[in-house]
Residue frames relative to the residue before (quaternion, step in Angstrom):
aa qw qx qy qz dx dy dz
X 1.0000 0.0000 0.0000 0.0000 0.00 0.00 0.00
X 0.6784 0.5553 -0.2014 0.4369 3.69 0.85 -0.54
X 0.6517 0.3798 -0.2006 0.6251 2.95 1.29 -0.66
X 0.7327 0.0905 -0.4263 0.5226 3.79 0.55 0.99
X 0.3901 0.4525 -0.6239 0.5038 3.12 0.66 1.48
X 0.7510 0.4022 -0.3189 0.4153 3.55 0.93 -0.33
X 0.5176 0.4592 -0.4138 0.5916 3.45 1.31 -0.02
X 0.7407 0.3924 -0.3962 0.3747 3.54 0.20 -0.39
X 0.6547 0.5468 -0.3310 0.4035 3.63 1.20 -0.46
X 0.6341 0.6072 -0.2246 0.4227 3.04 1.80 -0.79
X 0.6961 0.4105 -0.2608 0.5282 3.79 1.48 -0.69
X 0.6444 0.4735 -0.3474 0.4898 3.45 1.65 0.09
X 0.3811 0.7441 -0.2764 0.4740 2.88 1.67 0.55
X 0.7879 0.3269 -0.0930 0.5135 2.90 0.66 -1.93
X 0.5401 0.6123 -0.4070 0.4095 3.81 1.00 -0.72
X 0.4895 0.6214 -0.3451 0.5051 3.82 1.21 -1.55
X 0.7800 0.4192 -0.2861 0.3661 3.88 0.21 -1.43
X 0.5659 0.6154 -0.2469 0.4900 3.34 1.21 -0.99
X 0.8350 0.2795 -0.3366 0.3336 3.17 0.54 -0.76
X 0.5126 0.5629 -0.4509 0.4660 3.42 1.55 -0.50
X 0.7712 0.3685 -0.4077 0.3215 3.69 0.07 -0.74
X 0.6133 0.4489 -0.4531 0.4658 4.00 0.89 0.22
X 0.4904 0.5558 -0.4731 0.4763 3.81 1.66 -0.27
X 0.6232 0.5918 -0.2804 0.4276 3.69 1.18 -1.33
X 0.7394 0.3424 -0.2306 0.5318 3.76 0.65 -0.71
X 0.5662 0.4638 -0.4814 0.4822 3.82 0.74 -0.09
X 0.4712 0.7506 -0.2335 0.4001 3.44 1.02 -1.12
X 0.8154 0.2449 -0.1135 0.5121 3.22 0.49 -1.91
X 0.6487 0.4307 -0.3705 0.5063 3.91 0.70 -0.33
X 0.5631 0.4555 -0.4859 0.4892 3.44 0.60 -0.20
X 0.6662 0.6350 -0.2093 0.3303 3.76 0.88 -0.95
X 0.6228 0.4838 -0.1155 0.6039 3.31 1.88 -1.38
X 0.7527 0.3911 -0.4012 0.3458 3.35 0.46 -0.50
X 0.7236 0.5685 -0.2340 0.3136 3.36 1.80 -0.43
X 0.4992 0.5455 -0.2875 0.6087 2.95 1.88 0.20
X 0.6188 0.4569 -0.4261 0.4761 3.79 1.14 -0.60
X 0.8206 0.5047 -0.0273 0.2668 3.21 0.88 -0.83
């Protein structure tokens, strides 16, 4: 039983990371284009 609480904590983990780093890169192109521009 613990051990798919840890697999599940782990892929709600990794999804969490996923989603910050595509927030992080919208972020930054939204950021570049307003300074190029």
């Amino acid at each position: 039983m613990s051990e798919i609480i840890a697999m599940m904590v782990v892929a709600v983990a990794a999804s969490v990371v996923t989603v910050a780093a595509s927030v992080v890169t919208l972020a930054a192109s939204v950021l570049t284009e307003d300074r190029f521009s």
